[in-house]
Legacy VTK file of the C-alpha trace (Angstrom):
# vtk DataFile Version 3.0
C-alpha trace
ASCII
DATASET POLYDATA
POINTS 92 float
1.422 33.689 -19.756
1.913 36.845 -22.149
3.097 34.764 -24.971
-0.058 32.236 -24.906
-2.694 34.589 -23.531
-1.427 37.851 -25.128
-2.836 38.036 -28.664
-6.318 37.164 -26.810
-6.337 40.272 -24.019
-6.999 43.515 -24.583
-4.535 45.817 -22.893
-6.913 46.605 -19.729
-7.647 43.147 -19.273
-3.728 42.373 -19.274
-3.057 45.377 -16.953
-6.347 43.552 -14.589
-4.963 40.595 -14.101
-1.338 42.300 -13.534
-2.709 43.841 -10.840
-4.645 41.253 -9.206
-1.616 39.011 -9.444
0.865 42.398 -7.747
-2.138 42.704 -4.769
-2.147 38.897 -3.556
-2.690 38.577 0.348
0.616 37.462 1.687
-0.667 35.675 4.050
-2.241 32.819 1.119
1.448 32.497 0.024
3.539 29.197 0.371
5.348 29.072 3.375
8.761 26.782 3.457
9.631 25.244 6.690
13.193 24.899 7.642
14.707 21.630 8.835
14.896 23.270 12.562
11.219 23.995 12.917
10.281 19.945 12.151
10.752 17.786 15.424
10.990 14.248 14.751
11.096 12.242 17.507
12.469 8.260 17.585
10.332 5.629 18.843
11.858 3.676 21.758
9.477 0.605 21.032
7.533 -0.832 18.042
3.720 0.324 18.326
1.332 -2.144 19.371
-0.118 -4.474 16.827
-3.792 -3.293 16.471
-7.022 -4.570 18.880
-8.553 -6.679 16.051
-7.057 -8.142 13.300
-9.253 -8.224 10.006
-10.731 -11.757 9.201
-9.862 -13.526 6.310
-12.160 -16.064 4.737
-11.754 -20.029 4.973
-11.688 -21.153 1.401
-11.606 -24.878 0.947
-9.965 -25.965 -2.140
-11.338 -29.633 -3.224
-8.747 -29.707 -6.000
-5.556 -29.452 -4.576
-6.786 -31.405 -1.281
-7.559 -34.460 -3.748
-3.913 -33.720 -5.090
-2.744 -33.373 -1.670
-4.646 -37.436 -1.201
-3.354 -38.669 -4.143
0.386 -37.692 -3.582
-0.019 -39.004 0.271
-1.794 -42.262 -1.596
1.451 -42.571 -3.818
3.877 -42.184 -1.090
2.154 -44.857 0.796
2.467 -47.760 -1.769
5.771 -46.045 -2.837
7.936 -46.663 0.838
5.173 -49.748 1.471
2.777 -47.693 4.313
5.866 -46.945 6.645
6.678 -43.751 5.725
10.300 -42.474 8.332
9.193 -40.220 11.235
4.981 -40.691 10.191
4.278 -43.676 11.079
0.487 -43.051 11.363
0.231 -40.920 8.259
-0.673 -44.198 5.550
-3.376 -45.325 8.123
-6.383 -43.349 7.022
LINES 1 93
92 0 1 2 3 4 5 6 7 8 9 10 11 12 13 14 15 16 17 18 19 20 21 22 23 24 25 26 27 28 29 30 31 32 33 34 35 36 37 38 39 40 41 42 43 44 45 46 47 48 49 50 51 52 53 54 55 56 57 58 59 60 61 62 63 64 65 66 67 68 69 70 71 72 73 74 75 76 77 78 79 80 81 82 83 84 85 86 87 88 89 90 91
């Protein structure tokens, strides 16, 4: 602090803020706590998902539904309307 503030201060104001740093209340300085004075405890269970659940909007997306028709569409005429475990998917 010297080196940067030095050439700035007079001599009383450097022996000021000496001071006032030497009288600091002990009781404002950082405590540490040791590894002994933290209890962690485990959890036995998972917590409970919350109460409500935040909503989400319902988006409708015309594009890729009309992509989603056209690929069902070409499937269809592709394996002749009898498409292997959906048989009632070609009939709309």
């Amino acid at each position: 602090m010297e080196s940067q503030l030095g050439p700035m201060l007079s001599d009383s104001q450097k022996a000021a803020i000496t001071t006032a740093l030497k009288k600091q209340d002990p009781a404002r300085s950082v405590r540490r706590l040791s590894a002994a004075a933290l209890r962690i405890d485990e959890l036995t269970h998972l917590p409970s998902p919350p109460a409500s659940r935040p909503t989400t909007h319902a988006f409708v997306d015309k594009r890729h539904a009309q992509e989603q028709k056209l690929q069902l569409q070409l499937l269809c005429a592709a394996l002749n309307g009898n498409i292997p475990q959906y048989p009632k998917a070609c009939l709309g």
